[in-house]
C-alpha positions as CSV (number, residue, x, y, z in Angstrom):
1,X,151.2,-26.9,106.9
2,X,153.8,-26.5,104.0
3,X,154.5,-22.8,104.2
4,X,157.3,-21.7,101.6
5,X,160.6,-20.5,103.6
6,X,161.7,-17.0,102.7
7,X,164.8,-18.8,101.4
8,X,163.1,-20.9,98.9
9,X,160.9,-17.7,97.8
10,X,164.6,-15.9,97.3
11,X,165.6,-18.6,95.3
12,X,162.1,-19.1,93.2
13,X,162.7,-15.4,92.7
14,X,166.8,-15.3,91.3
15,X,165.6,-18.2,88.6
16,X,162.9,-15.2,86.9
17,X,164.7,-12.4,87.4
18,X,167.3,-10.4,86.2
19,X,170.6,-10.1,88.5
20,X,173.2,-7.3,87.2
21,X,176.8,-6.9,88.5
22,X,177.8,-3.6,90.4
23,X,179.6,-2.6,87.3
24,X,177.1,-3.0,85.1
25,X,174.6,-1.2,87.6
26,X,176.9,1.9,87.4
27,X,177.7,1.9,83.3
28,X,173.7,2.2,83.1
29,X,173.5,5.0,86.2
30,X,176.0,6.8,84.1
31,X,174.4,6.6,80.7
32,X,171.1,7.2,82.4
33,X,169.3,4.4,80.9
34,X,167.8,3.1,84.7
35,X,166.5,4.3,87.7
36,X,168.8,3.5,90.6
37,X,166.2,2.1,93.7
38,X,167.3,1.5,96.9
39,X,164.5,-0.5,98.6
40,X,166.8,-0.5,102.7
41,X,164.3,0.9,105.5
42,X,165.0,4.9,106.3
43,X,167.2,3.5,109.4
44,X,169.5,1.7,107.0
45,X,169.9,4.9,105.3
46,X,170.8,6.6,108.1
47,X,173.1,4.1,109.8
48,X,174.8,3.2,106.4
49,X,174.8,5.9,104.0
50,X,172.9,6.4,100.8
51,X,174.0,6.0,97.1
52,X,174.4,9.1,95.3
53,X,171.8,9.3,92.9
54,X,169.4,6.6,94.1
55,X,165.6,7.1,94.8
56,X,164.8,6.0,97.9
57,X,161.9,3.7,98.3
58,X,161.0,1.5,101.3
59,X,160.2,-2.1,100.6
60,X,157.0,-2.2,102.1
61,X,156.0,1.0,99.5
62,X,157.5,-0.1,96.7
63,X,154.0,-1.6,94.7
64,X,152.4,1.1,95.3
65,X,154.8,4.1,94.7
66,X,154.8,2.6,90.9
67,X,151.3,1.8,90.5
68,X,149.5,4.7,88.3
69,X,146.4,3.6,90.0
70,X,147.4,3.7,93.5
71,X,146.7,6.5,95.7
72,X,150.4,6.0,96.8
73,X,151.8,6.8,92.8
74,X,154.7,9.5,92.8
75,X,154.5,10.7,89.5
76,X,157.3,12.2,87.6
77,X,159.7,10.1,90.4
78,X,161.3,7.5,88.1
79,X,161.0,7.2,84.3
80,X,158.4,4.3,83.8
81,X,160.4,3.3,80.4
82,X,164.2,3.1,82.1
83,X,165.1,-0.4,83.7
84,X,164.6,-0.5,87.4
85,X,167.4,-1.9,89.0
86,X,166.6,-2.3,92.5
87,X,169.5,-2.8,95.6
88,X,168.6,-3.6,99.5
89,X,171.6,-4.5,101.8
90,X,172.4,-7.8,100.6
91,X,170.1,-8.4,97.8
92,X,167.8,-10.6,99.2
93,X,164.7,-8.1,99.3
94,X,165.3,-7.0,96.1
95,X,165.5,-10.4,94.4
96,X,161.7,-10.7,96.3
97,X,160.8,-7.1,94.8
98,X,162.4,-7.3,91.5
99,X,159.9,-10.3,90.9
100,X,156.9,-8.5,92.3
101,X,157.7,-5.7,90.0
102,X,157.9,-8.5,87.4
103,X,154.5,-9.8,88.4
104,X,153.0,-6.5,88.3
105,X,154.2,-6.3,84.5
106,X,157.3,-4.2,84.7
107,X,159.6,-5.8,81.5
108,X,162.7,-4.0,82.5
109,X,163.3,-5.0,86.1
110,X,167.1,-6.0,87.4
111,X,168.8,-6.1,90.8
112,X,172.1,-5.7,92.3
113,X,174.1,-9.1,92.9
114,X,175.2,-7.9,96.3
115,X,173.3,-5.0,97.5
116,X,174.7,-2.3,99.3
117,X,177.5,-4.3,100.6
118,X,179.1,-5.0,97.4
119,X,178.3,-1.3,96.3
120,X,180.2,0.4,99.3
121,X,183.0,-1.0,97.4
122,X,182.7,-0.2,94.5
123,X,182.9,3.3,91.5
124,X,179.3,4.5,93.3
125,X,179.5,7.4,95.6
126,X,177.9,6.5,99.2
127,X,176.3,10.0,100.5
């Protein structure tokens, strides 16, 4: 059985999306021109601290919380038109969600080389 391995799936993923620096993640936080998602589980949060100004939303919710159609839709929680630069820990779930949010049709989609590792040291302010 040829199953894909979730590493080959990252690295299918990093060759059709988008991957922005931490610096140029916080020059578009500061000129509000994105929405700042932080796709960790709750327990990350907790254990690690969030970024000041990101919206929180889990992985396993993310299709749904921006699908219009979706019982699951938060409306008026992100501006639909504003890039959606997604960060995990290490930025191997958000190079997988980054893509799905491609595949779903989003045109501005980016993600954080580094995650939440590189972004503890960095300009952002950890909460």
């Amino acid at each position: 059985m040829g199953i894909k391995s979730s590493q080959t799936l990252v690295s299918e993923a990093l060759k059709e999306i988008k991957t922005i620096s931490i610096d140029d993640a916080h020059k578009m936080c500061i000129d509000n021109q994105c929405n700042l998602i932080d796709i960790r589980d709750i327990r990350e949060l907790q254990k690690e601290g969030q970024v000041e100004g990101a919206n929180h939303i889990p992985r396993g919710m993310l299709e749904f919380w921006l699908d219009p159609d979706s019982v699951y839709f938060k409306e008026g929680k992100l501006d639909l038109d504003k890039e959606m630069v997604l960060f995990c820990a290490g930025g191997l779930r958000s190079a997988l969600a980054a893509k799905s949010l491609k595949d779903m049709g989003f045109k501005k989609v980016s993600h954080i080389d580094g995650g939440f590792g590189a972004i503890k040291n960095s300009k952002f302010k950890i909460i």
